[in-house]
C-alpha positions in Angstrom: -108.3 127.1 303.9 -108.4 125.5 300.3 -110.1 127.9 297.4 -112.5 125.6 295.2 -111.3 125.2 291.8 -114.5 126.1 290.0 -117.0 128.4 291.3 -120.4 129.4 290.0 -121.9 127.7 286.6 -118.8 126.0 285.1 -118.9 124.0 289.3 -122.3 123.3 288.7 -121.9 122.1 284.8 -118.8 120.1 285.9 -120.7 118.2 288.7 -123.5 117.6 286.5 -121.5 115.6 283.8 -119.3 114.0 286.2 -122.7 112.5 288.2 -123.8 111.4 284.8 -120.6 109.8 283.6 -120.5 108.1 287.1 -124.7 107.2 287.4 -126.1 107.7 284.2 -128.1 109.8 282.1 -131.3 111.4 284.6 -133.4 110.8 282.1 -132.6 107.1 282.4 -133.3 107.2 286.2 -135.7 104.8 286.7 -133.5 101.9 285.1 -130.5 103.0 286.3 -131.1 103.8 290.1 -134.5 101.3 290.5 -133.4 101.6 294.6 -133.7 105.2 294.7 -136.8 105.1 292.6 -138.3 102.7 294.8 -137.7 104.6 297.8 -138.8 107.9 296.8 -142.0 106.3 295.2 -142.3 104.7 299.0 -142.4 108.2 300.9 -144.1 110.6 298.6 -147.2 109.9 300.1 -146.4 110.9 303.2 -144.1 114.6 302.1 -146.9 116.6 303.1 -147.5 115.2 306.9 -143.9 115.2 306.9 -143.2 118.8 305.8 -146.5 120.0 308.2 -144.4 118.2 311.1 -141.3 120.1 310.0 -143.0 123.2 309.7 -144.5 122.8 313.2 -141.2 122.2 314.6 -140.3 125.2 313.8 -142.6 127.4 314.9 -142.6 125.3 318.2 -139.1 126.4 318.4 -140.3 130.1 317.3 -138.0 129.5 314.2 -139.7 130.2 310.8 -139.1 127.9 307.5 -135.6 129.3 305.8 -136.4 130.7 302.3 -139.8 130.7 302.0 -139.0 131.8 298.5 -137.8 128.3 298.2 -139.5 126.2 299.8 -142.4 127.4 297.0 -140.0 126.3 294.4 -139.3 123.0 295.7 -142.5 122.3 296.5 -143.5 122.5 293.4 -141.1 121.0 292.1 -141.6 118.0 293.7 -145.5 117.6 293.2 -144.2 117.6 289.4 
């Protein structure tokens, strides 16, 4: 099995600049990736039925949501 070069922060930092060399600065998102922006603009209104649906799923399956923990973060996150 092959080791990963870079583990822990210096991965992360690493990937971060390389996505931005290749994409553009985040901050520039909107101009840079207009699809994306369009796309995520097109389905925020319906995160919430989705994510309820997800959730139900779940418990359907007597699963519970992973990292609950988490999912707090994110969903905050992404009501930002």
């Amino acid at each position: 099995m092959m080791e990963p070069l870079l583990t822990g922060p210096a991965a992360l930092d690493y990937l971060r600049k390389a996505f931005a060399n290749h994409y553009g600065s985040d901050s520039d998102a909107c101009n840079s990736r207009p699809l994306t922006m369009q796309w995520l603009s097109s389905v925020k209104s319906s995160e919430d039925q989705e994510w309820e649906e997800h959730r139900n799923s779940l418990f359907a399956l007597n699963l519970s949501p992973p990292l609950e923990l988490g999912e707090a973060f994110w969903s905050k996150q992404m009501k930002a």
